[in-house]
C-alpha positions as CSV (number, residue, x, y, z in Angstrom):
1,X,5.8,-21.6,-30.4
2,X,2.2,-23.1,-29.8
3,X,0.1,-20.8,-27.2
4,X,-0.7,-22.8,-23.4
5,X,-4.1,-23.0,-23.3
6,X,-4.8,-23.0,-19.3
7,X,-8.4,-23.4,-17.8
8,X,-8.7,-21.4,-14.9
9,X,-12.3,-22.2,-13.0
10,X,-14.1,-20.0,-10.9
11,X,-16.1,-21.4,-7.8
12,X,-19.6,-20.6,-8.7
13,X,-21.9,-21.6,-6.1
14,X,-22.1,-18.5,-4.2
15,X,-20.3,-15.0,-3.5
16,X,-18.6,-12.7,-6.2
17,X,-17.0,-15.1,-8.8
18,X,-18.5,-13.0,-11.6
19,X,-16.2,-10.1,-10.3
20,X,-12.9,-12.3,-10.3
21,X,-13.8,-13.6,-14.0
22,X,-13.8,-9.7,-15.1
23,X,-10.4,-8.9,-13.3
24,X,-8.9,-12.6,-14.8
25,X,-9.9,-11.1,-18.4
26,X,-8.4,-8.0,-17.3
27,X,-5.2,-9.5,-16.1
28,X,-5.1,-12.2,-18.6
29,X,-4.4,-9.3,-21.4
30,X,-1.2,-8.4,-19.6
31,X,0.1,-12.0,-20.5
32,X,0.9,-12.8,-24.3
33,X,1.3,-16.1,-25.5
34,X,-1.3,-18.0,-23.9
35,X,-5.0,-18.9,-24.5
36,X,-7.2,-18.5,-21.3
37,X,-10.6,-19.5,-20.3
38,X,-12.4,-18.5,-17.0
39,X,-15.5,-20.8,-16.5
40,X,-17.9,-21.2,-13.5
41,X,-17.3,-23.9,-11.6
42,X,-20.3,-25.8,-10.2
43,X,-20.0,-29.4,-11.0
44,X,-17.2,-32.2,-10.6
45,X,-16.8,-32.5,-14.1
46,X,-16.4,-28.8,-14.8
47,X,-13.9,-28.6,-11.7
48,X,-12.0,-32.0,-13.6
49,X,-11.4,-29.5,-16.4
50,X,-9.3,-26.9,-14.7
51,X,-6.0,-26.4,-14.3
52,X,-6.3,-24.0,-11.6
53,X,-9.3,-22.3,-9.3
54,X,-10.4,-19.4,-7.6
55,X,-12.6,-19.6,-4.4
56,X,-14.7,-16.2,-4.2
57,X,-15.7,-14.4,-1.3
58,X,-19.4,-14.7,0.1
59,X,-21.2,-17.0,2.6
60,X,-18.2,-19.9,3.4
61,X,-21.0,-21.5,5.2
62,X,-23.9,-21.5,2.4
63,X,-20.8,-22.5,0.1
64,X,-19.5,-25.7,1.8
65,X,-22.7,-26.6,2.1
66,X,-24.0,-26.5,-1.6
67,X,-20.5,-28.0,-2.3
68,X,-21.2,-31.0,0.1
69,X,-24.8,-31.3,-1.5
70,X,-23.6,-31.0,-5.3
71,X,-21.3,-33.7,-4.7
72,X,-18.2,-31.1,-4.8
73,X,-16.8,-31.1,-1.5
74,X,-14.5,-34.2,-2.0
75,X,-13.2,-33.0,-5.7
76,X,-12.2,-29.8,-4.5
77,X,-10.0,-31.4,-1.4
78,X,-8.7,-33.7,-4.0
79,X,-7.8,-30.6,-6.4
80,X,-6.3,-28.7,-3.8
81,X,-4.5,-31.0,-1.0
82,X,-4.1,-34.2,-3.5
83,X,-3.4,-32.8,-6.7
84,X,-2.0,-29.4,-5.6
85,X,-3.2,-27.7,-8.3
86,X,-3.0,-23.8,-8.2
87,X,-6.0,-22.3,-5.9
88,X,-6.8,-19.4,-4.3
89,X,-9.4,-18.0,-1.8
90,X,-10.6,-14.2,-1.0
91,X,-12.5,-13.9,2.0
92,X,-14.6,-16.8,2.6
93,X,-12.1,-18.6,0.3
94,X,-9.9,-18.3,2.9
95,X,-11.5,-19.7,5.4
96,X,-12.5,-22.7,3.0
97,X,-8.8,-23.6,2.4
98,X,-7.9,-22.9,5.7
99,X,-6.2,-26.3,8.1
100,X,-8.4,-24.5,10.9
101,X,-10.9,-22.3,11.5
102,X,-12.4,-20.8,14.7
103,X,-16.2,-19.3,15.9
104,X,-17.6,-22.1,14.4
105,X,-19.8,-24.9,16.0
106,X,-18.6,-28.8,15.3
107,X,-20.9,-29.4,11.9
108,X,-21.8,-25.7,11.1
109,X,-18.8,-25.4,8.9
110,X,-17.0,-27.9,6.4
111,X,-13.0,-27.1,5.2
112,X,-11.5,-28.0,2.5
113,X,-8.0,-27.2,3.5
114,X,-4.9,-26.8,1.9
115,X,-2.9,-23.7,4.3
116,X,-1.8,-24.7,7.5
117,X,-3.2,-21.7,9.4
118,X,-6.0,-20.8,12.3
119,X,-8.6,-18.6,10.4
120,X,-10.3,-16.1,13.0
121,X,-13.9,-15.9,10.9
122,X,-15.4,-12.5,10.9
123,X,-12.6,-11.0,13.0
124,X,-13.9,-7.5,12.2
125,X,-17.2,-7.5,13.0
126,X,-20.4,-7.3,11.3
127,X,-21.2,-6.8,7.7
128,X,-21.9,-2.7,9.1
129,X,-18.4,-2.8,10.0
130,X,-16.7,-3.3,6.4
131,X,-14.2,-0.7,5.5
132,X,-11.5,-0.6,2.9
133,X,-7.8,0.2,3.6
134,X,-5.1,1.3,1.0
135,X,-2.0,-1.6,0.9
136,X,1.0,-1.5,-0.3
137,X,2.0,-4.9,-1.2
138,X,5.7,-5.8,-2.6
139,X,4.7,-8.9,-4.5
140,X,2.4,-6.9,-7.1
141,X,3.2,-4.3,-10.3
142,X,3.9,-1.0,-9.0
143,X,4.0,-1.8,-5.0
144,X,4.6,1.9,-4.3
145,X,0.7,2.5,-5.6
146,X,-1.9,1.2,-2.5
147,X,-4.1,-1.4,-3.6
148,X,-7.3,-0.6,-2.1
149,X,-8.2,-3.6,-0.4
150,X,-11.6,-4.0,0.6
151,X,-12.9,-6.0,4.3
152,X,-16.4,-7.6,4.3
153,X,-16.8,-9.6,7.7
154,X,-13.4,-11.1,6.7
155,X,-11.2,-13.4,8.7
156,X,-7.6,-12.5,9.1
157,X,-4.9,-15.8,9.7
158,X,-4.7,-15.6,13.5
159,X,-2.1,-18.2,13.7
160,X,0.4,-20.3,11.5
161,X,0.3,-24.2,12.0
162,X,3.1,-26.9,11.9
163,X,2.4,-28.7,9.1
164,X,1.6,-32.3,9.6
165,X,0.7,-35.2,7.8
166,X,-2.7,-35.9,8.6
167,X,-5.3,-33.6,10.2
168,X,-4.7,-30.7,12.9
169,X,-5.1,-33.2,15.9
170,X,-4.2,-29.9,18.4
171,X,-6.4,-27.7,16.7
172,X,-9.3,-30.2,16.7
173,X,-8.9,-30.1,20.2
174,X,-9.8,-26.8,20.9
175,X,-14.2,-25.0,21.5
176,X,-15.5,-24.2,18.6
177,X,-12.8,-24.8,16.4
178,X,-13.6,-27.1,12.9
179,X,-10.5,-28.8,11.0
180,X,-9.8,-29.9,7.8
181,X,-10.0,-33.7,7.1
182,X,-6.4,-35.2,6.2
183,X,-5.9,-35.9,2.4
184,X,-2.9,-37.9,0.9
185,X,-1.1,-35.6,-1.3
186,X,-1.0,-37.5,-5.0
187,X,2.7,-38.4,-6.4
188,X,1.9,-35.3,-9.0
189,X,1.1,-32.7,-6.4
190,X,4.5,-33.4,-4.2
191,X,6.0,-30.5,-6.5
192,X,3.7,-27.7,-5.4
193,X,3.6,-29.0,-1.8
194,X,5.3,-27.1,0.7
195,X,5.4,-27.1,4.7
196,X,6.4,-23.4,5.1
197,X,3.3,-20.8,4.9
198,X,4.5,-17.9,3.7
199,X,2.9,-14.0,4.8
200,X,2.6,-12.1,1.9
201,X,1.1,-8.7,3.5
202,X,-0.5,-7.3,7.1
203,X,-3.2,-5.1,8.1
204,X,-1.7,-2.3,10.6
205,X,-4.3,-2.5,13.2
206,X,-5.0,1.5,13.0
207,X,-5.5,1.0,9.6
208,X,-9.0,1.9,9.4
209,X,-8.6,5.1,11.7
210,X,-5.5,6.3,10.1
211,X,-6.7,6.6,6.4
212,X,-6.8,4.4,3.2
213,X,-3.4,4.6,2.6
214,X,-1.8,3.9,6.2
215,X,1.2,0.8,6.0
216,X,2.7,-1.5,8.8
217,X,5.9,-0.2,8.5
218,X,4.4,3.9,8.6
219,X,2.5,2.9,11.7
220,X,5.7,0.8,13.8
221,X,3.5,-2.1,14.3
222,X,3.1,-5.8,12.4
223,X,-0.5,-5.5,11.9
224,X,-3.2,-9.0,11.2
225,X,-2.3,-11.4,8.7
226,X,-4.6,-11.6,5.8
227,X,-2.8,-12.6,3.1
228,X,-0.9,-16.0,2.4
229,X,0.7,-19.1,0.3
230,X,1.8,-22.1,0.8
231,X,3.0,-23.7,-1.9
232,X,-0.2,-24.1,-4.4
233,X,-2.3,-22.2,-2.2
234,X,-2.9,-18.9,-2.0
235,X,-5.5,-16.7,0.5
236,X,-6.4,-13.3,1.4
237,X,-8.8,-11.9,3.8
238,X,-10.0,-9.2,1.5
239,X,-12.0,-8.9,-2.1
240,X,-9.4,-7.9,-5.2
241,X,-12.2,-8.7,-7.0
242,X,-14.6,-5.6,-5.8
243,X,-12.0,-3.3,-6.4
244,X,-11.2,-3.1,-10.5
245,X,-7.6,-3.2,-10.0
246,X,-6.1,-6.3,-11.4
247,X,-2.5,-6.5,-10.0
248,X,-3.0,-9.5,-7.4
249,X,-5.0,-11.4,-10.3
250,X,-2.1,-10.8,-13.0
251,X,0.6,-11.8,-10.0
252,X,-1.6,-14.9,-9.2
253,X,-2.4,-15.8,-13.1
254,X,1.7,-15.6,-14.3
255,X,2.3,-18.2,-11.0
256,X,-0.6,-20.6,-12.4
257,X,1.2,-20.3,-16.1
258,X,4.6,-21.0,-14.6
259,X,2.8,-24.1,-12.5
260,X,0.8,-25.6,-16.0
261,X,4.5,-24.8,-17.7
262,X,6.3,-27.0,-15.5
263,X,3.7,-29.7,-15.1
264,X,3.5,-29.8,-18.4
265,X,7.3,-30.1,-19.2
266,X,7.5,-33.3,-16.5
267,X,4.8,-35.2,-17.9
């Protein structure tokens, strides 16, 4: 059988994409059979080239910004909400593919879009009040083992949106709160499109005085949402990337095959 050879890009314009490209090398070896390449993204034409893409963590600000400046913004909103191609965000990725996003000013913030959720930016606090908490997540290798999961003025999803067909009209409506524009979904990205956002894990809200390895279900509660998919997208409030462990990156990489596979076997 010939190997898939799948281009998986790396936002490069700001934040710690250097980090995911080491865990995508890491994970990548845990999947035979295919040829891989992780490059930076920082151009249309090298975005063009990719059959999937990671949004880092860093400055979501100082990133849409460069993006909007390096001709970027646009492509990306086409590669995610058009095309549907595979994508996701840590952190400030998140907020970036977010429908919504709150504590912003109008024009201090540009979204690309993609999850229908309410991101609540910098929910916990200042960059002196990052922490790390152990998860156990079922949709990983070995949930039973915590993945240490680590917070950096992250957002958590404070609330899950109908989707609609166009932009967030509600949402738009509310003090500083910035939407997503509306982008028509291509006929090739119907597929991947889905109007169901899925939570994937939660953050028990004692987390961080309980211990590393505290759960949701150890502490009786639900907990903040910080990690989710919809369809092609997929976000988390924390950085896999900063940690060395490459379980959410080998999860996330055998979905992207299993997307290029079926693409592939349609066109």
């Amino acid at each position: 059988m010939p190997r898939t050879r799948i281009t998986i890009g790396v936002l490069a314009l700001q934040g710690a994409f250097t980090e995911h490209i080491e865990l995508l090398h890491a994970a990548a070896a845990t999947i035979p059979d295919h040829d891989f390449s992780f490059p930076e993204v920082r151009t249309p034409a090298e975005l063009a080239r990719c059959d999937a893409l990671i949004l880092p963590g860093g400055e979501s600000t100082t990133m849409s910004l460069v993006a909007q400046r390096s001709g970027l913004l646009e492509p990306l909103r086409d590669f995610v909400k058009a095309a549907r191609k595979p994508t996701w965000g840590t952190c400030a990725g998140l907020i970036l593919l977010s429908e919504s996003a709150n504590r912003t000013k109008a024009g201090g913030q540009d979204l690309i879009g993609g999850l229908d959720v309410r991101v609540s930016r910098n929910h916990f606090g200042r960059q002196v009040d990052s922490f790390e908490a152990g998860l156990h997540l079922d949709f990983i290798a070995d949930p039973q083992r915590p993945f240490r999961s680590v917070f950096i003025r992250a957002p958590v999803v404070e609330r899950l949106l109908p989707h609609v067909e166009g932009v967030q009209a509600e949402e738009a409506s509310k003090e500083d709160t910035v939407v997503a524009p509306s982008v028509p979904v291509r006929e090739e990205g119907r597929k991947a499109l889905s109007d169901h956002v899925e939570v994937l894990a939660r953050l028990p809200r004692e987390a961080r005085a309980l211990g590393k390895s505290a759960t949701a279900g150890e502490l009786g509660e639900a907990g903040d949402i910080i990690a989710v998919r919809q369809g092609n997208v997929f976000g988390t409030s924390f950085h896999p990337e900063l940690t060395g462990d490459a379980r959410i990156h080998a999860w996330w990489l055998k979905g992207v095959v299993e997307a290029v596979e079926q693409r592939d076997r349609a066109s």
